[in-house]
Every structure is written in structure tokens, then in C-alpha cells.
KEKE-3310 file (N, C-alpha, C; in steps of 0.2 Angstrom, whole numbers, plus 5000, padded with zeros to 4 digits):
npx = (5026:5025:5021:5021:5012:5011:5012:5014:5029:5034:5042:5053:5056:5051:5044:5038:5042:5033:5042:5034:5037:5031:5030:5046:5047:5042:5049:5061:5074:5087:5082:5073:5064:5053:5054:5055:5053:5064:5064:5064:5078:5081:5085:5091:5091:5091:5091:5084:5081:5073:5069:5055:5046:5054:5063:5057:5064:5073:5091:5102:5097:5100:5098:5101:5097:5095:5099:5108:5103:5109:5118:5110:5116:5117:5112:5108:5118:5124:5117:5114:5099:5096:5104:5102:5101:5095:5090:5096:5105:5109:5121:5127:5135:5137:5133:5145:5152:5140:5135:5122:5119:5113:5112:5113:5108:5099:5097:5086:5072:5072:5073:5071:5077:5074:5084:5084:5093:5094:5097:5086:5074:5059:5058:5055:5044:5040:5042:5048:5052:5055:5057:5062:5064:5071:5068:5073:5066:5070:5068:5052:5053:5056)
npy = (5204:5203:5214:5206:5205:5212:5200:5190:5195:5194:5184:5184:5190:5202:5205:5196:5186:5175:5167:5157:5145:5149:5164:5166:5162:5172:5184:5180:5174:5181:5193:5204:5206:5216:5216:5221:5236:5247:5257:5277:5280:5266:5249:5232:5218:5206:5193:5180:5163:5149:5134:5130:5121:5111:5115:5109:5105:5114:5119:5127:5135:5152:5164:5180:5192:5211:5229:5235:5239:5234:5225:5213:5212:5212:5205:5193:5180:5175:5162:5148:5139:5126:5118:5120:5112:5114:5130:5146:5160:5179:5180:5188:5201:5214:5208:5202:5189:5180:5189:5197:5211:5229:5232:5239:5253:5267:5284:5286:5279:5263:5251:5233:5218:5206:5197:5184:5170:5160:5148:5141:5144:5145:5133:5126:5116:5117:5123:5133:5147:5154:5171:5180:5193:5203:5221:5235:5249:5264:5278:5278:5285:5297)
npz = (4998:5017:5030:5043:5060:5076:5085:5076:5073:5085:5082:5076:5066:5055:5041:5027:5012:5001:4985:4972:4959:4949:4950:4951:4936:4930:4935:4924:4919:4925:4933:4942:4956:4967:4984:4997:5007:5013:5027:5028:5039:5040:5043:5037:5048:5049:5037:5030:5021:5016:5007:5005:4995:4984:4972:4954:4938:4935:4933:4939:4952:4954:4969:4973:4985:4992:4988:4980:4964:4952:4957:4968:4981:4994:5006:5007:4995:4981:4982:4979:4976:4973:4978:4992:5010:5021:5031:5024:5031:5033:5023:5012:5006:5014:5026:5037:5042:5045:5056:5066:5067:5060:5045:5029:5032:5029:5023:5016:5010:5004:4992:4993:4984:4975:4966:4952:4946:4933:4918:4914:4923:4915:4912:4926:4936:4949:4967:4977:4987:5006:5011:5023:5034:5045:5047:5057:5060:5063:5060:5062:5075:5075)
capx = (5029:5017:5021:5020:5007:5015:5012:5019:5034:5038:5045:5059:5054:5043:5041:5041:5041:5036:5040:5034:5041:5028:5036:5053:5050:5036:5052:5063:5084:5093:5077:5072:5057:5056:5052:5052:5056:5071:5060:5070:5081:5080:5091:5089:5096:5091:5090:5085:5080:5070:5067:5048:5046:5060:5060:5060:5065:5079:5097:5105:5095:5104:5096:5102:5092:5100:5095:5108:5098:5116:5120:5106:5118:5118:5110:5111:5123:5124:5113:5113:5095:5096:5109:5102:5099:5094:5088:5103:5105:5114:5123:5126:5141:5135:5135:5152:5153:5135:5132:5116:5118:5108:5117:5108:5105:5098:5092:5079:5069:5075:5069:5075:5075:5076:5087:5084:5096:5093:5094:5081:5068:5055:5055:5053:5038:5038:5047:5047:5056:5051:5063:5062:5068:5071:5069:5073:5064:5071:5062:5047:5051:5058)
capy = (5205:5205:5215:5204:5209:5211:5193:5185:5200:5190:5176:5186:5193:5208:5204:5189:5187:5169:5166:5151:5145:5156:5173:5168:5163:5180:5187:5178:5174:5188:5197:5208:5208:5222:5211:5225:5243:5247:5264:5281:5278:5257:5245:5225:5215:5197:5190:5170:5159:5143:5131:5125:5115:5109:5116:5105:5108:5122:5119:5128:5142:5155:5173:5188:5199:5216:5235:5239:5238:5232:5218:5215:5205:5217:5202:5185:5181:5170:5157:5142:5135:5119:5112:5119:5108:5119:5137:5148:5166:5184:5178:5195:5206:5217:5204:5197:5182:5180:5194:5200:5218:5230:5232:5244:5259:5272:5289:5288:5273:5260:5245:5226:5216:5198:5194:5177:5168:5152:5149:5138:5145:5144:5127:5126:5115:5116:5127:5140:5149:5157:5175:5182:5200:5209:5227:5241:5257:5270:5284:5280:5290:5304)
capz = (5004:5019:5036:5051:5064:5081:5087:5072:5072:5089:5080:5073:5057:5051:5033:5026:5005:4997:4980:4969:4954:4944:4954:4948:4929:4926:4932:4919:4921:4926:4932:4948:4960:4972:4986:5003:5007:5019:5026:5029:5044:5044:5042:5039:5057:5049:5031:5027:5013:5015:5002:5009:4990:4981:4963:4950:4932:4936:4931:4943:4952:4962:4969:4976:4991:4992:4988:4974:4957:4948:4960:4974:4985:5002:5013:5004:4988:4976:4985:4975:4980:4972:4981:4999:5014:5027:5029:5023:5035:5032:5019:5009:5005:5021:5034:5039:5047:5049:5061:5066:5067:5056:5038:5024:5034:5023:5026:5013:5008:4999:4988:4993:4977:4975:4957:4949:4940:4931:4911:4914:4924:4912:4916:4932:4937:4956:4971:4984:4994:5008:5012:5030:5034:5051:5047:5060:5059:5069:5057:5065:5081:5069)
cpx = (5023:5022:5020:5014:5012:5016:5014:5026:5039:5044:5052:5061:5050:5042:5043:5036:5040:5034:5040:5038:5039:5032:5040:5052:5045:5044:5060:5072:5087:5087:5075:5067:5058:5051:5047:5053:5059:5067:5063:5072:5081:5086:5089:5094:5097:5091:5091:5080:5079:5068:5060:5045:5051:5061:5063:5061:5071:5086:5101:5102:5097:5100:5101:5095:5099:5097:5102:5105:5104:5118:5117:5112:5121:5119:5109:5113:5125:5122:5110:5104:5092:5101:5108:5100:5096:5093:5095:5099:5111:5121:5128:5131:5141:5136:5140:5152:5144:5132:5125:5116:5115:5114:5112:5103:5104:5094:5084:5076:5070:5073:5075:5072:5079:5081:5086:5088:5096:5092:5088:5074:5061:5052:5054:5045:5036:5043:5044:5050:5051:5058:5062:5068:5066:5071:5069:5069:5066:5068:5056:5046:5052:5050)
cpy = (5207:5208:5211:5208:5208:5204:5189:5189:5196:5186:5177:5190:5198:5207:5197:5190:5179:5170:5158:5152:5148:5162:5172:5166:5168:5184:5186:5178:5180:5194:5199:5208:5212:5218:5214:5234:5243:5255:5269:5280:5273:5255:5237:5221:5210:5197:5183:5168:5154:5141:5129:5120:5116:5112:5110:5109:5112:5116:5119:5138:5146:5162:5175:5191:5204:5223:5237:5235:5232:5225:5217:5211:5207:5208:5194:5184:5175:5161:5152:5135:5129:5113:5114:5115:5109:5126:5142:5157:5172:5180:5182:5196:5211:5215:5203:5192:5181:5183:5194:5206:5222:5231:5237:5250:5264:5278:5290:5280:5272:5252:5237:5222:5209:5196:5187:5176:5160:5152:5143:5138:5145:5137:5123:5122:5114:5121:5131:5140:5155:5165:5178:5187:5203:5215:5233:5247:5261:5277:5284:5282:5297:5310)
cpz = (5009:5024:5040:5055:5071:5085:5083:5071:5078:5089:5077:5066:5058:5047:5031:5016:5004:4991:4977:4962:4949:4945:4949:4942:4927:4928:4928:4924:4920:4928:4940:4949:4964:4980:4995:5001:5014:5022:5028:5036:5045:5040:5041:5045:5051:5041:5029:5024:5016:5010:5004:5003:4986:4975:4959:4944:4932:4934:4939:4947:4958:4964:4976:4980:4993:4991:4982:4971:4954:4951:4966:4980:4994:5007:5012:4995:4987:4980:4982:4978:4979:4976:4990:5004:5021:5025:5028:5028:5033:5028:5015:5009:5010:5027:5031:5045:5048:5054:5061:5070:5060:5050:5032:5026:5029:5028:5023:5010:5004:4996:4990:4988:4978:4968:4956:4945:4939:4923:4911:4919:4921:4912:4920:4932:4944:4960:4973:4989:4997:5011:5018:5032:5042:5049:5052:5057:5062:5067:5061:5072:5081:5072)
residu = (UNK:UNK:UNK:UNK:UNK:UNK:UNK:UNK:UNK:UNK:UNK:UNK:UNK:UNK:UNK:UNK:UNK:UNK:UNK:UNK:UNK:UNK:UNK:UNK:UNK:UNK:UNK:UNK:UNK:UNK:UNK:UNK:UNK:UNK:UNK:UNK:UNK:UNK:UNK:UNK:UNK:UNK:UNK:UNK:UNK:UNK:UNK:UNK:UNK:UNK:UNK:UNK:UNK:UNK:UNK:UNK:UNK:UNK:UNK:UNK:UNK:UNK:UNK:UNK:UNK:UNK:UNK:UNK:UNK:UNK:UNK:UNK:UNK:UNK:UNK:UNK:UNK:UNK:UNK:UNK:UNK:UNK:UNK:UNK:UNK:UNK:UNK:UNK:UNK:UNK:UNK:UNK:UNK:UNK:UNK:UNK:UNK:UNK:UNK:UNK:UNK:UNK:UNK:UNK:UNK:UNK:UNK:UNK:UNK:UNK:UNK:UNK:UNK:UNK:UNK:UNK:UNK:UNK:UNK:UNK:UNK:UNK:UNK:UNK:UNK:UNK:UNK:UNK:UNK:UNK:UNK:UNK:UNK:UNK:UNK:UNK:UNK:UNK:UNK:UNK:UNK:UNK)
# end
């Protein structure tokens, strides 16, 4: 996950994560990368998914962005990204309706994790998504 520098932050985003089809099969079907940090007092406004290359080989590959461990699915859920056709937005168990207000307020910093699910990840031979995160900070006036 990179930070934004102020002039690409413009654009709507402060972190942005890509993963290729290596990423997701190192971390194997049913498996978690810690992709941001939420930092004490922040929150996520935005959360979205681009396909920018197509995955070959996958089955059916869905992921979760979220911050619980157990089911990450706060800010997009069960996102099937073989069948998408467009960049999918606030998706998540937290948004409702698509909102764009903050969701995953924490007092203390917290981990946003990508989950992978595909029984055939391993044979993936192409893909990437690209994940784009608004994060608030209101800690850092603390």
C-alpha cells in the first residue's frame, strides 16, 4: 500500500494497494494480506476495486476489504472479480446504499486486510486489481 503524496491525494484517494495474480496466490484460498492501517481516530470515506488486467486461470475469484480478521467485509464484500465490468465502490457491510461517509471509525489503529477467495488461485496466470482507499485522519490534530 503506498500513501498518496498531496497532489495525487487530490484525486480522491490517499492509499492505493495493487495486487497482481502473484499477491493473491502467495496468499493462497482463503488467505489475508494486511493491505492498509485505519490510524487511531480515522475512518475509511471511499473504498474501490478495479480489475486494470483481467485474471486468467481463476475459477471464481471473490475478495473481501474490511478490518475484521474473521470476515474482512467492512468496505467491499463478496466481490466476485471475474464477473466485473466496471470499477465496483463501497460495497461493504458498513456502507449502506453506497454512501460516502466515513465507516470503521476506531479509536486505536487498525489493520485493513484484503481476503482471497478462489480454489484455484494457484492457477492464475494473469490479473490485477487495483483497491483505492479514502482514509480520514482526525488523530492527527490530536
Amino acid at each position: 500500500m503506498s500513501e498518496l503524496s498531496n497532489n495525487e491525494a487530490g484525486r480522491y484517494f490517499t492509499h492505493v494497494y495493487t495486487a497482481t495474480y502473484e499477491d493473491l496466490q502467495t496468499s493462497g484460498n482463503g488467505g489475508q494480506l494486511t493491505i492498509a492501517t485505519i490510524p487511531a481516530g480515522g475512518a475509511v470515506e471511499l473504498a474501490g476495486v478495479y480489475e486494470s488486467i483481467a485474471f486468467a486461470g481463476t475459477t471464481s475469484l471473490v475478495i473481501d476489504v474490511g478490518t475484521s480478521g474473521g470476515d474482512p467485509d467492512e468496505f467491499i464484500d463478496a466481490l466476485d472479480v471475474d464477473a466485473m465490468t466496471a470499477p465496483v465502490f463501497n460495497t461493504g457491510d458498513a456502507f449502506t446504499g453506497g454512501q460516502s461517509q466515513p465507516v470503521g471509525g476506531t479509536n486505536t489503529a487498525a489493520s485493513i486486510i484484503l481476503e482471497v477467495t478462489d480454489a484455484a488461485i494457484a492457477s492464475a496466470t494473469a490479473g490485477e486489481i487495483v483497491i483505492g482507499l479514502r482514509i480520514v485522519d482526525l488523530g492527527q490534530f490530536a
